[in-house]
matplotlib code that plots the C-alpha trace (Angstrom):
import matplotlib.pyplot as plt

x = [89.3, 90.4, 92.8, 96.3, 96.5, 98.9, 100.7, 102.5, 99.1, 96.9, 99.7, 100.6, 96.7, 96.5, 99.5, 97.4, 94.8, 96.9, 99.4, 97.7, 100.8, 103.4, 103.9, 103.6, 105.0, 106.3, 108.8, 110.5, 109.5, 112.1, 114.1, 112.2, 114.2, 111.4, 108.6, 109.6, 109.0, 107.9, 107.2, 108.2, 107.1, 108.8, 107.8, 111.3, 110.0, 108.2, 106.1, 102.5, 100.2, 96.8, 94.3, 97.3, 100.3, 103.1, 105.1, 107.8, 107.8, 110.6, 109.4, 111.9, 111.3, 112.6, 112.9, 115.4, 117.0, 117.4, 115.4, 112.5, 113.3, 113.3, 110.6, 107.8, 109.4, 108.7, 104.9, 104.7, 105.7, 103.3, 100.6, 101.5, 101.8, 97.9, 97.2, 94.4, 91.0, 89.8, 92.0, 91.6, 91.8, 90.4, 92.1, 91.9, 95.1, 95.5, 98.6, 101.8, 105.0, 108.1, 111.4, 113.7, 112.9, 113.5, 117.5, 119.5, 119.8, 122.2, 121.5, 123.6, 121.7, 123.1, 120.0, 117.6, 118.0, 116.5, 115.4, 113.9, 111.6, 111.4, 107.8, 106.1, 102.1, 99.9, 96.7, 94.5, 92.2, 88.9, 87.0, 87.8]
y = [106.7, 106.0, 108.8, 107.9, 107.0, 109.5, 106.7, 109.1, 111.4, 108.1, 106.9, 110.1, 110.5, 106.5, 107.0, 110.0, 107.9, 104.8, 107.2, 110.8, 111.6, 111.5, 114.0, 112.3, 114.0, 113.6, 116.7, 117.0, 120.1, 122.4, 122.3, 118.7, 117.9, 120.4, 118.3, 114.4, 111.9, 112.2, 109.7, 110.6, 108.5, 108.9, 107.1, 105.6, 103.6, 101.0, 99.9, 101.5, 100.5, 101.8, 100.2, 99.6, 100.3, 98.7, 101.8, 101.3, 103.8, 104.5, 105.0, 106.8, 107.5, 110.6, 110.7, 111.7, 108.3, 105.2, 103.4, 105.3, 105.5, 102.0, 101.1, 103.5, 102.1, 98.7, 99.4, 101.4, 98.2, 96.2, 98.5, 98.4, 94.9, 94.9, 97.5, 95.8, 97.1, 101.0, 104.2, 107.7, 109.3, 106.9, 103.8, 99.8, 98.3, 94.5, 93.8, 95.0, 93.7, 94.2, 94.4, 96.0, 95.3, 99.0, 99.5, 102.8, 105.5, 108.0, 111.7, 114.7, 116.3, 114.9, 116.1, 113.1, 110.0, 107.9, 104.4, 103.3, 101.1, 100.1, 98.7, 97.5, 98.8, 96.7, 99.3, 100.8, 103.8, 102.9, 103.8, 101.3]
z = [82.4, 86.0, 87.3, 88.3, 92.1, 94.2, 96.5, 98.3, 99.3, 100.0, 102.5, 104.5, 105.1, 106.4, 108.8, 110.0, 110.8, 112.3, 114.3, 115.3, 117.2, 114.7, 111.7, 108.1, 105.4, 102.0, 102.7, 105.7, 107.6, 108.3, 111.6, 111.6, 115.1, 116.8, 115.6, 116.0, 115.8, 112.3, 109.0, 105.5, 102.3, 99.1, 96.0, 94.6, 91.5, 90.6, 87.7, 86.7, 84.3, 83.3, 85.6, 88.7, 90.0, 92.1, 93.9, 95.4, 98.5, 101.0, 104.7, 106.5, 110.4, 112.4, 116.3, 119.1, 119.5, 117.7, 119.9, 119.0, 115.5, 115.2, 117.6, 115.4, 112.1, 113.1, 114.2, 110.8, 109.1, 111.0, 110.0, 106.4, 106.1, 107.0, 104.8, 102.4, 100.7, 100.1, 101.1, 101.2, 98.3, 95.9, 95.9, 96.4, 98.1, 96.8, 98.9, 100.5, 100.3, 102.8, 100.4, 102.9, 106.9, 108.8, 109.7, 110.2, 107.5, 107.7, 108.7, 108.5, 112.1, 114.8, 116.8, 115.8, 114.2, 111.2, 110.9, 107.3, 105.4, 101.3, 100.5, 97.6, 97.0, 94.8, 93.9, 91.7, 91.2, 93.4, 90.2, 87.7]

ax = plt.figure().add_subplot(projection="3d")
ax.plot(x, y, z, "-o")
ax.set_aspect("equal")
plt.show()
């Protein structure tokens, strides 16, 4: 049997890969204002079944300013929205779905701010 896909691992290591400058993370490092921007994913729900799953993952972006907040959360979105076929570690991405376009989020540091994304994953284990 086909071992559950980790959503969250498979996309911090393709944001590596698509943005080499920006920290991805599933927990935020602490004092994260010292090492913007950075990119955290969060699984939030979404159905899963034996042979797929649909995650639904939150994508929240960290950076000085809104501008750049926002700016990096919509290329991240653009990237995602592309995101088809095999991934690192062991998974095939059928499609990607946009459910909430990026907008502010609020953050109790005043020293950076956060723009955020709510997408849908449709993939399985590469080995099924």
């Amino acid at each position: 049997m086909a071992e559950p896909v980790d959503v969250e691992l498979i996309l911090t290591t393709w944001l590596r890969g698509r943005f080499p400058d920006v920290r991805s993370c599933t927990e935020l490092p602490a004092r994260v204002e010292t090492v913007l921007p950075v990119v955290q994913v969060a699984t939030v729900g979404g159905p899963a079944a034996r042979f797929g799953s649909r995650p639904r993952i939150d994508v929240d972006v960290f950076a000085a300013d809104y501008g750049s907040a926002r700016s990096l959360a919509l290329r991240v979105r653009d990237e995602l929205l592309a995101l088809r076929g095999p991934v690192e570690p062991g998974a095939v991405v059928k499609w990607t779905r946009i459910d909430s376009d990026p907008s502010r989020r609020p953050y109790e540091n005043p020293a950076l701010r956060r723009v955020g994304l709510t997408v849908t994953i449709a993939l399985h284990p590469a080995a099924y």
